[in-house]
MISE-975625 format. One record per residue (C-alpha): x, z, y. Coordinates in steps of 0.1 Angstrom, whole numbers. Layout:
N
pt east->X&up->Z&north->Y
...
***
This chain:
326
pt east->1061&up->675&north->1439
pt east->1028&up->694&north->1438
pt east->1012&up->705&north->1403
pt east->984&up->683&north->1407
pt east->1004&up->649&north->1412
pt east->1028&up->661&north->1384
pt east->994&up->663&north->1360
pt east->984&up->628&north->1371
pt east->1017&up->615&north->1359
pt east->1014&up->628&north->1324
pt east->974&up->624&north->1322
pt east->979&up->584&north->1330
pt east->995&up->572&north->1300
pt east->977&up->596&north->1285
pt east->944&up->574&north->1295
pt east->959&up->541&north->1282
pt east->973&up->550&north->1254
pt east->961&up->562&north->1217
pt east->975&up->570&north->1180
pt east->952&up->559&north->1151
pt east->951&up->573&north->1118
pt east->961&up->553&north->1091
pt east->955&up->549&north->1053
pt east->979&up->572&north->1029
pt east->1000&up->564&north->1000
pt east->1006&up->589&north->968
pt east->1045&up->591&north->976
pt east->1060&up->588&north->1007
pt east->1030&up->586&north->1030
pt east->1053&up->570&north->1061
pt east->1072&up->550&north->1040
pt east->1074&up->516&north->1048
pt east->1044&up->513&north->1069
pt east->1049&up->482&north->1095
pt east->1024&up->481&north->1120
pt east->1044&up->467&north->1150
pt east->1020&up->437&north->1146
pt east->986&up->453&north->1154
pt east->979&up->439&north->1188
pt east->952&up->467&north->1194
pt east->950&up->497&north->1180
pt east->910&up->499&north->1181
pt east->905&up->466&north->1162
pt east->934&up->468&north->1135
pt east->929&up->476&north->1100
pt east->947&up->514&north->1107
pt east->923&up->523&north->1134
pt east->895&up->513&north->1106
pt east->910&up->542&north->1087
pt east->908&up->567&north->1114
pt east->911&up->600&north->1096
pt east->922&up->592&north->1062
pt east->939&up->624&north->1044
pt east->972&up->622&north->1025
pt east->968&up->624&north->986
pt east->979&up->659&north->979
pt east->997&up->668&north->1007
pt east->985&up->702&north->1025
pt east->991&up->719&north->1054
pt east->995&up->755&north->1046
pt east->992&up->785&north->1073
pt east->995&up->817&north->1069
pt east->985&up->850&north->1091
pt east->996&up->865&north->1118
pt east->1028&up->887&north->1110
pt east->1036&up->872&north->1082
pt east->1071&up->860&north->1070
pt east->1070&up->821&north->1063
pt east->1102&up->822&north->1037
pt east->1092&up->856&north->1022
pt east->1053&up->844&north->1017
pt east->1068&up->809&north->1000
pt east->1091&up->833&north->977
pt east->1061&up->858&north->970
pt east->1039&up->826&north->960
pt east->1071&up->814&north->937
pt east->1067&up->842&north->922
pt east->1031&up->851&north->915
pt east->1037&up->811&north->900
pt east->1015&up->801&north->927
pt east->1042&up->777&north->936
pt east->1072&up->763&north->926
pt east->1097&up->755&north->955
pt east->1100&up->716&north->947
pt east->1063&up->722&north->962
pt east->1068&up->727&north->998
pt east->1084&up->697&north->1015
pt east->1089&up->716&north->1052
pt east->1081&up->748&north->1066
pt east->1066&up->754&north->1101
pt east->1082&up->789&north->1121
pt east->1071&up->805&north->1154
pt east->1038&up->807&north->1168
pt east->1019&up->788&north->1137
pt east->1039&up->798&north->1103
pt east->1036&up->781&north->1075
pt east->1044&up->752&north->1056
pt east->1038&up->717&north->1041
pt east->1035&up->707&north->1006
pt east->1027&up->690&north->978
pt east->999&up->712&north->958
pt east->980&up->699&north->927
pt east->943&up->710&north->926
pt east->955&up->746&north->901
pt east->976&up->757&north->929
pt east->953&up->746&north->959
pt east->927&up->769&north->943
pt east->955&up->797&north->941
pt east->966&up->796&north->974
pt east->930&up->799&north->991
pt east->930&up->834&north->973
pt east->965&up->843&north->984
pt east->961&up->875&north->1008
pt east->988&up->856&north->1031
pt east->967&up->829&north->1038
pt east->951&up->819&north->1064
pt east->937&up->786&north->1059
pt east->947&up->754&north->1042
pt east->941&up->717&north->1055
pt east->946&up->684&north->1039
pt east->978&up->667&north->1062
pt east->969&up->631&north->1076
pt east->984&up->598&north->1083
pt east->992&up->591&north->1121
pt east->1003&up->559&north->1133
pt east->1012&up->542&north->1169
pt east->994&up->515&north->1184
pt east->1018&up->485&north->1199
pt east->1041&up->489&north->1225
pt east->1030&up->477&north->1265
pt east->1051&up->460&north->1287
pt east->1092&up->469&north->1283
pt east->1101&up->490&north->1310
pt east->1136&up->476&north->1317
pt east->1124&up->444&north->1340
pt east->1152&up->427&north->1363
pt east->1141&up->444&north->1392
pt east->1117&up->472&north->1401
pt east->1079&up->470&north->1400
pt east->1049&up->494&north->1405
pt east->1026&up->495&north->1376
pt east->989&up->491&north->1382
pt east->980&up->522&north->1370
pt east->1005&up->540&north->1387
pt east->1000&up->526&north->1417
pt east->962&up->539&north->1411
pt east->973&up->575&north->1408
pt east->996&up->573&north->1429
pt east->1035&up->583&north->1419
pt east->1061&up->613&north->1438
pt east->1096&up->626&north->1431
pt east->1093&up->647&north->1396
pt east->1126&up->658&north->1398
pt east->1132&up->693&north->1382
pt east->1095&up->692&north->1365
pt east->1097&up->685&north->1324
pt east->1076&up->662&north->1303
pt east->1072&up->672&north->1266
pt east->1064&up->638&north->1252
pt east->1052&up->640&north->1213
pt east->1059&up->608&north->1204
pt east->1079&up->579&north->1187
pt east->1110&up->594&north->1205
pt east->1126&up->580&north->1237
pt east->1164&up->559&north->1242
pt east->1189&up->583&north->1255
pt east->1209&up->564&north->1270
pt east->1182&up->538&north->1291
pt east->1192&up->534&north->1328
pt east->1156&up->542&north->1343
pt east->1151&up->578&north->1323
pt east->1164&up->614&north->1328
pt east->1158&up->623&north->1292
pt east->1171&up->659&north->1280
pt east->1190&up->654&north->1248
pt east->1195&up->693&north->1246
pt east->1159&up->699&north->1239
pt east->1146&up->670&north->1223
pt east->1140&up->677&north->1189
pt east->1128&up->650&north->1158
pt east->1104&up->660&north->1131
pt east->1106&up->634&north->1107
pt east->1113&up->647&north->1071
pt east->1142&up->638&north->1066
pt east->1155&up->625&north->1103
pt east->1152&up->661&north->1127
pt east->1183&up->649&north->1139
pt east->1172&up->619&north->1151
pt east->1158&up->614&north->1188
pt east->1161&up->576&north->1194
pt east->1133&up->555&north->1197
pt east->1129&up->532&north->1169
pt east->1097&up->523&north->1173
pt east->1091&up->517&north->1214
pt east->1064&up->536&north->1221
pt east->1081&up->570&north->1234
pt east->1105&up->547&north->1256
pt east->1072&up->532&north->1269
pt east->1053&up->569&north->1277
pt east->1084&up->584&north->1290
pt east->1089&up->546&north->1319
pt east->1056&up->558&north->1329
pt east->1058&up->588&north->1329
pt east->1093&up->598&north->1347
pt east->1109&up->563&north->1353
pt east->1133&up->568&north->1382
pt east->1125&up->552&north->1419
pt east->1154&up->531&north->1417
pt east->1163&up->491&north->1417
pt east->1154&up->486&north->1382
pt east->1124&up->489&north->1358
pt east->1097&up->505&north->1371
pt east->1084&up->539&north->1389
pt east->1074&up->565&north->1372
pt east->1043&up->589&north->1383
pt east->1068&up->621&north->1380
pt east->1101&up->600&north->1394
pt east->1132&up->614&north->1380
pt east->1113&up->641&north->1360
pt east->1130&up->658&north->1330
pt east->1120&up->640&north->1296
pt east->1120&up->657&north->1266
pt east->1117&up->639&north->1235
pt east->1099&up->652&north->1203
pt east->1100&up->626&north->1178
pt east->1070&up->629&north->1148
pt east->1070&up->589&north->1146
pt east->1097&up->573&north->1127
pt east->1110&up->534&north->1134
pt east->1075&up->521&north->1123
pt east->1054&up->541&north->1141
pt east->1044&up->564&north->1114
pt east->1038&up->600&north->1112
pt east->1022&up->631&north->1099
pt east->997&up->655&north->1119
pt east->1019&up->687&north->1101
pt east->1046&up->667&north->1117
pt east->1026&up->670&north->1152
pt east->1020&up->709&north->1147
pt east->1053&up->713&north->1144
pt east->1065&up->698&north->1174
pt east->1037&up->715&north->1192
pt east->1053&up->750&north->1178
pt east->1084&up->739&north->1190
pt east->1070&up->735&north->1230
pt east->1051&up->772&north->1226
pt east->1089&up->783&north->1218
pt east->1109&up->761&north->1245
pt east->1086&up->751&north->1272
pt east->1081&up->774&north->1303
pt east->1046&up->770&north->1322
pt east->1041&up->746&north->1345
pt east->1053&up->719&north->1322
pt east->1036&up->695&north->1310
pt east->1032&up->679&north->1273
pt east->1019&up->644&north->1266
pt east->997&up->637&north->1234
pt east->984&up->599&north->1235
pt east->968&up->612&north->1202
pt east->934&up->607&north->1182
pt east->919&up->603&north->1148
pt east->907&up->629&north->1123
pt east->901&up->668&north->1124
pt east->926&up->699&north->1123
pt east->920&up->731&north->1133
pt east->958&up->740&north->1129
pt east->970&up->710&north->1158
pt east->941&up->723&north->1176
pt east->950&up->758&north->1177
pt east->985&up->750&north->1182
pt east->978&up->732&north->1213
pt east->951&up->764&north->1222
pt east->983&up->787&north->1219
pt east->1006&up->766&north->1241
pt east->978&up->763&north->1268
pt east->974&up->799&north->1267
pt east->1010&up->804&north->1283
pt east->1002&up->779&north->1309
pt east->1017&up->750&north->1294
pt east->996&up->716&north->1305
pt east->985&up->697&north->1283
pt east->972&up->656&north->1285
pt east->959&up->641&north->1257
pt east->941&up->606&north->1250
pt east->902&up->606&north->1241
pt east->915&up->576&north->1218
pt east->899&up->548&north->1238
pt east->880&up->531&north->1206
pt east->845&up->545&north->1211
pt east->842&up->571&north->1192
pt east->832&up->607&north->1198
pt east->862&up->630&north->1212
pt east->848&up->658&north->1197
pt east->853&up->644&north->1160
pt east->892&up->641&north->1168
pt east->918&up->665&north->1173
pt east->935&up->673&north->1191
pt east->915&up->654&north->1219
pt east->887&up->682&north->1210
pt east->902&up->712&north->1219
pt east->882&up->726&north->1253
pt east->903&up->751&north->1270
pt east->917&up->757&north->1300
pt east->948&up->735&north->1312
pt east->941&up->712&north->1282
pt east->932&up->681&north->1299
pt east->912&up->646&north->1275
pt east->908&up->614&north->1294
pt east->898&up->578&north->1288
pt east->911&up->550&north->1300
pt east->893&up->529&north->1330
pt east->893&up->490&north->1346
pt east->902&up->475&north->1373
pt east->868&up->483&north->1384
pt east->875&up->520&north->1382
pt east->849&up->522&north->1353
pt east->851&up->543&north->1322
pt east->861&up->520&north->1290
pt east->841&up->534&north->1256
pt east->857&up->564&north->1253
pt east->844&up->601&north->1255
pt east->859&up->620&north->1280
pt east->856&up->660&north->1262
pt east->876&up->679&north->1285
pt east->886&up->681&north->1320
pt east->891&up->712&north->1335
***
C-alpha cells in the first residue's frame, strides 16, 4: 500500500471526528462524567466548555536531561512537594509529571532550576459514537469510498483514543503494544466507551464478509486508551500516550488524534518530537467553527503533522479551519 493511501486512511476519521473539552470537578475530574447522550459534540453543553482547566491539577515538565524520579525526590526535599502531590509521572521524550499543587507550591516549582515549564491539565471528553461497525454483512462507508481504501496490511495505526475491542472479528488490533493511560486503569485496553472501536472500523477494518472496509484494510491497530468507559480524559493523559509512540513507533506509522479544545504547549511539543522522527501524524481541526490555531494539538504546523476538516456530500469544507496540511 503506498504512503499516501495509508495517510488518507488515518486523516479520514480524523476529518469526521472531534474531542471536546469539558467542564472540571475539584476531585476526580473524570469521575463519573456521562456524556454518551450528547448527540453532537459542537452543540452539547461540553463542547460549550471547550478548554476549561482542571482545579489544581498541573502538568509539570522538566528539562532536558533531567531525571523525572530524582527531580520529584529533590522537590520533596527542598519541601517543594510532598509525594501525595504527584498523581503520575511522564518518562521518555517529555519528563515530568502530574499533580495536585496548591498555589505555595505552584509558585515554588516555577523557580525550581529543573523546570521547564508548568501548565494547568484540562478536561477532554468524546463526542458520541457513529454507526457500529459490526453490520450483518459488509458495506463501504461513504467516506471511504471517497478516499478510496487498499490493503494496509503490515502498516500500524496509533489510535489515541477511547481504546479498541480486542477481540472484534473485523480488526487486527496489537494487544502487545497497546497501552491505557487512565489513572488508575494502564492495564486496561478495552473499549468502554465505543469511540476507539469506531476510529479503528474505519481506519483498518478488514476487507472481508462482515462490517465494513477499512481505508488501511487489515492494518496493524494499536490502541492507546486516555478515555475511560465515559468518554472522559485528561490532556496529561494524551501527552503521555504521545511519549509512549516517540518510544514504540518506527516512521512511516501513522497516529490518529480526532482531538481539539484548549491550549498546551507540552501535547504540542510532544506531537512536534514524534513528527520529527517521521512518525505521521492526523489530527481533527475540531469541526465546530472555531479557529484551529486556538486548539492543540490541531495547532501544531510541522512537517508530517497533518489538520483537516471534515467536508459534505458536496465535497465542501464544513466550519472548520483547516491549519495544517503539508
Amino acid at each position: 500500500m503506498k504512503a499516501n493511501t495509508f495517510k488518507k486512511a488515518v486523516s479520514y476519521f480524523a476529518l469526521a471526528s472531534v474531542f471536546t473539552m469539558a467542564g472540571c470537578q475539584k476531585e476526580d475530574p473524570v469521575a463519573n462524567q456521562d456524556l454518551t447522550a450528547n448527540a453532537n459534540p459542537a452543540n452539547n453543553a461540553a463542547a460549550s466548555q471547550s478548554g476549561k482547566a482542571i482545579e489544581g491539577q498541573y502538568i509539570v515538565t522538566l528539562k532536558s536531561g533531567e531525571n523525572t524520579d530524582e527531580s520529584i525526590k529533590t522537590m520533596m526535599a527542598d519541601d517543594a512537594l510532598k509525594s501525595t502531590n504527584v498523581t503520575s509521572k511522564m518518562e521518555g521524550a517529555i519528563k515530568g509529571f502530574t499533580g495536585k499543587l496548591s498555589k505555595d507550591q505552584l509558585e515554588s516549582l516555577k523557580n525550581n532550576p529543573d523546570v521547564l515549564s508548568i501548565e494547568q491539565d484540562k478536561l477532554i471528553t468524546l463526542g458520541t459514537v457513529g454507526t457500529p461497525i459490526a453490520q450483518p454483512a459488509q458495506t463501504i462507508p461513504w467516506g471511504v469510498a471517497r478516499v478510496g481504501y487498499g490493503d494496509g496490511t503490515g502498516k500500524t495505526a496509533w489510535i489515541i483514543d477511547s481504546g479498541i475491542d480486542p477481540t472484534h472479528p473485523d480488526l487486527n488490533v496489537d494487544v502487545a503494544r497497546s497501552k491505557g493511560f487512565v489513572t488508575g486503569e494502564e492495564s486496561i485496553i478495552k473499549d468502554g466507551y465505543g469511540h476507539g472501536t469506531t476510529v479503528a472500523g474505519v481506519i483498518g477494518a478488514k476487507n472481508n464478509t462482515i462490517g465494513v472496509v477499512g481505508v488501511a484494510a487489515n492494518a496493524n491497530l494499536v490502541a492507546l486508551r486516555v478515555f475511560n468507559n465515559s468518554g472522559a480524559g485528561t490532556t496529561s493523559a494524551a501527552i503521555k500516550a504521545v511519549n509512549y509512540v516517540i518510544a514504540n513507533a518506527k516512521p512511516g506509522d501513522v497516529v490518529n488524534m480526532s482531538l481539539g479544545g484548549g491550549v498546551s504547549a507540552t501535547l504540542d511539543n510532544a506531537v512536534k518530537t514524534a513528527a520529527a522522527k517521521g512518525i505521521l501524524f492526523a489530527i481533527a481541526a475540531g469541526n465546530s467553527g472555531v479557529d484551529a490555531s486556538n486548539s492543540s494539538p490541531a495547532r501544531v504546523n510541522a512537517p508530517g503533522v497533518y489538520t483537516v476538516s471534515s467536508m459534505n456530500s458536496m465535497g465542501n469544507s464544513l466550519p472548520s479551519l483547516i491549519m495544517v496540511l503539508l
